[in-house]
N, C-alpha and C positions, 0 to 999 in steps of 0.2 A: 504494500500500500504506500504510495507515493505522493507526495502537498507538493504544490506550488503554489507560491504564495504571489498574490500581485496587489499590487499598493500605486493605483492612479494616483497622477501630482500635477495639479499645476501652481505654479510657482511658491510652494514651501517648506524657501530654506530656513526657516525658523523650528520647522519640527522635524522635517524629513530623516536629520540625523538620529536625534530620540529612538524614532518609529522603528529606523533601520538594526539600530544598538540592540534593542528587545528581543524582533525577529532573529539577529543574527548571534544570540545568547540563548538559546531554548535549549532546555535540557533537553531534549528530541529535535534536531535541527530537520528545517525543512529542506527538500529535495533542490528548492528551486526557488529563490526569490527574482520579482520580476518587479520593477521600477516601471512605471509608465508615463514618461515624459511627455506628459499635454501639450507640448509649446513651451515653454517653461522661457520665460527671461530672466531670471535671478539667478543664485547661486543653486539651485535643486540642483540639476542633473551633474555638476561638478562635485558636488557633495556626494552623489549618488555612488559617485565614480570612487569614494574612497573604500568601498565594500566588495566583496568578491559578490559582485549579484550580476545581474543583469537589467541593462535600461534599454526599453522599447521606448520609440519613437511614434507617437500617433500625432499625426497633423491635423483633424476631425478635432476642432474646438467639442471639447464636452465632456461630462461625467459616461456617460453612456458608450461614449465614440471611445474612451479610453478604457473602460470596465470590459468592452466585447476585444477589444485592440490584446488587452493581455489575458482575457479567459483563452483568447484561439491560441494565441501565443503557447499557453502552457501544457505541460508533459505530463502533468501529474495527474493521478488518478483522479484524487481531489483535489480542488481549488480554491485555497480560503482566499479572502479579498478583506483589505483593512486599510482605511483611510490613512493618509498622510500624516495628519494630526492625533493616533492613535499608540496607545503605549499598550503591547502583549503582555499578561503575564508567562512568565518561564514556562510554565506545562502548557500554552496553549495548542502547541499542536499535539503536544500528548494527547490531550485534552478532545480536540479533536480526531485524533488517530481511534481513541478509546470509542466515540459515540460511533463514527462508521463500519466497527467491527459489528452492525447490528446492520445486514443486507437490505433493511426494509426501509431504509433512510435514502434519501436525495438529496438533502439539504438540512443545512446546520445555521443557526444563528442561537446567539446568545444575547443577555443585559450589556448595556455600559453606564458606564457613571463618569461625570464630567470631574476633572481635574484640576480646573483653574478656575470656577464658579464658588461664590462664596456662600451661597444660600445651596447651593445642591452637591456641595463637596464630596467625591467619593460615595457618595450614594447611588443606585440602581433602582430608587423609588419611582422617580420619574420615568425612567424608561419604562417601566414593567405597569403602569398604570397605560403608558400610549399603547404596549404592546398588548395587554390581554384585552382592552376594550377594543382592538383591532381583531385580535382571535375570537371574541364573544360578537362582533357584528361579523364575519366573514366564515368563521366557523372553523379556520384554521390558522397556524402561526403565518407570519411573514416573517421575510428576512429584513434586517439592519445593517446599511452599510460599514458601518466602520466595524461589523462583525459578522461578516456572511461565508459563507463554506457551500459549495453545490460540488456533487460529483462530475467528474468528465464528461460520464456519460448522460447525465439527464442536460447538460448544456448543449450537447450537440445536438441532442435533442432539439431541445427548443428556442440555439442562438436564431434560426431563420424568420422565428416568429415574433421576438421579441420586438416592444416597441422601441423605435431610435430618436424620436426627437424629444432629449429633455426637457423642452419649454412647455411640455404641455402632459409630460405625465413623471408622478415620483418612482424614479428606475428601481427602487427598491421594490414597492410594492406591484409593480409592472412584473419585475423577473419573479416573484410570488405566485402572481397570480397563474402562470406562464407554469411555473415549475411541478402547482397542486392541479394540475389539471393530469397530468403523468402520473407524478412520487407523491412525498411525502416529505414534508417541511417537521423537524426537531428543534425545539427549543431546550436547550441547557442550559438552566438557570446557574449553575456554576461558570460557565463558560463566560467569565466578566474579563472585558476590555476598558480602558482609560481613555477618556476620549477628552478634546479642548472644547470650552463651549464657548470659542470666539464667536462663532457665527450669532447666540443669543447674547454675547454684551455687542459687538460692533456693527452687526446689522438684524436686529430684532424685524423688522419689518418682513426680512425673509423668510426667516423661522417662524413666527409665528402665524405670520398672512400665506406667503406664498410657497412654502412645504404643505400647508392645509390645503390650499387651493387646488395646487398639484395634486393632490393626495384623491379629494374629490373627483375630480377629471379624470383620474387613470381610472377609477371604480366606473365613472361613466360609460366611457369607453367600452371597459371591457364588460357590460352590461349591455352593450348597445349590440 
C-alpha cells in the first residue's frame, strides 16, 4: 500500500516550509510527496526545492486545476491531499495506512482545528459541528481539504466527471458528492490536522459569504 501525498500552493512561502517539515518527519514516510506549483510568484517553489519531493507545474489558475494536476500526477495507491497552510501530525499516514486496510473504504477525511485563531485554538469543535450537520443533511461524510485521502482507484474513477470550475462550486464537496455515488466516504475523528485560519481573520467575507454560497451551488447542481 503506497500514499502520495500532494499539497496544491499558490504563493505560500510563509507556510509551505512548516507543511513540508511535518510530511517529510512521519514516523511512516510517505511514498511520494508532490508540491503543486499554481503559478507561484514568491518564494514557494524555491522553498519547495529544499526537500527531496517533487514540484509539478500547473498553469490552470485554481484550486481544482491544481488538486486534479497532482491526483493524475501520483503513483500511489492512495492519495492524501493537505493544504499548504496545514501542519500533519507524525502518524498521519500511519494513520491513514491503518483506516485503508478496511477494502470497503474510498475515501478518508478527518477534523482540523485552527492554529493561529484565538477564540478557536486547537480545537476541532468547529469543524465537527460544519461536518456532521453536513452528514445529517446529505446522509453521508464529505471530504475537507486540508485533510482528504481518496484511493487511486475510485479517482480514476471519477476524475472525468468531476466538476472544474471553482467559481461556482466548493471542490470539496463536488469530489464528495462524485466519490459517494461509487464508494464510500470515512471519517476518522482521530485523524486531526492543524490548519491556519488566515483566511477567517484576513478575508472573513470569503469564508463566511462565499464558501456558503459555493457550498449551496455545488448541492444545486448536482441536484439538478
Amino acid at each position: 500500500m503506497t500514499v502520495s501525498v500532494i499539497v496544491p500552493a499558490y504563493n505560500e512561502e510563509k507556510y509551505i516550509r512548516t507543511c513540508l517539515e511535518a510530511l517529510i518527519h512521519q514516523d511512516e514516510k510517505p511514498d511520494e510527496i508532490v508540491v503543486v506549483d499554481n503559478n507561484c510568484t514568491d518564494h514557494t517553489a524555491q522553498i519547495a526545492q529544499e526537500f527531496p519531493i517533487t514540484i509539478l507545474k500547473e498553469e490552470k489558475q485554481g484550486m481544482i486545476s491544481a488538486r486534479n494536476a497532482g491526483f493524475n500526477h501520483a503513483d500511489g495507491d492512495i492519495i492524501a491531499r493537505c493544504d499548504a497552510d496545514v501542519i500533519v501530525p507524525v502518524d498521519w499516514i500511519k494513520k491513514i495506512k491503518n483506516n485503508f486496510e478496511d477494502e470497503t473504504i474510498d475515501a478518508l477525511t478527518g477534523p482540523a482545528c485552527f492554529y493561529d485563531l484565538f477564540l478557536a485554538n486547537k480545537t476541532i469543535v468547529p469543524f465537527l459541528l460544519y461536518h456532521y450537520a453536513l452528514r445529517l443533511f446529505l446522509g453521508h461524510h464529505v471530504l475537507a481539504g486540508p485533510n482528504m485521502i481518496v484511493s487511486k482507484q475510485i479517482w480514476n474513477k471519477i476524475k472525468q466527471e468531476v466538476c472544474r470550475d471553482g467559481s461556482i462550486v466548493h471542490e470539496d464537496i463536488d469530489l464528495s458528492l462524485h466519490i459517494q455515488k461509487y464508494g464510500r466516504i470515512r471519517f476518522d475523528p482521530n485523524l486531526v490536522v492543524k490548519v491556519s485560519g488566515r483566511r477567517i481573520k484576513y478575508n472573513p467575507f470569503s469564508f463566511f459569504i462565499e464558501y456558503p454560497s459555493r457550498l449551496i451551488q455545488t448541492l444545486r447542481i448536482h441536484q439538478a
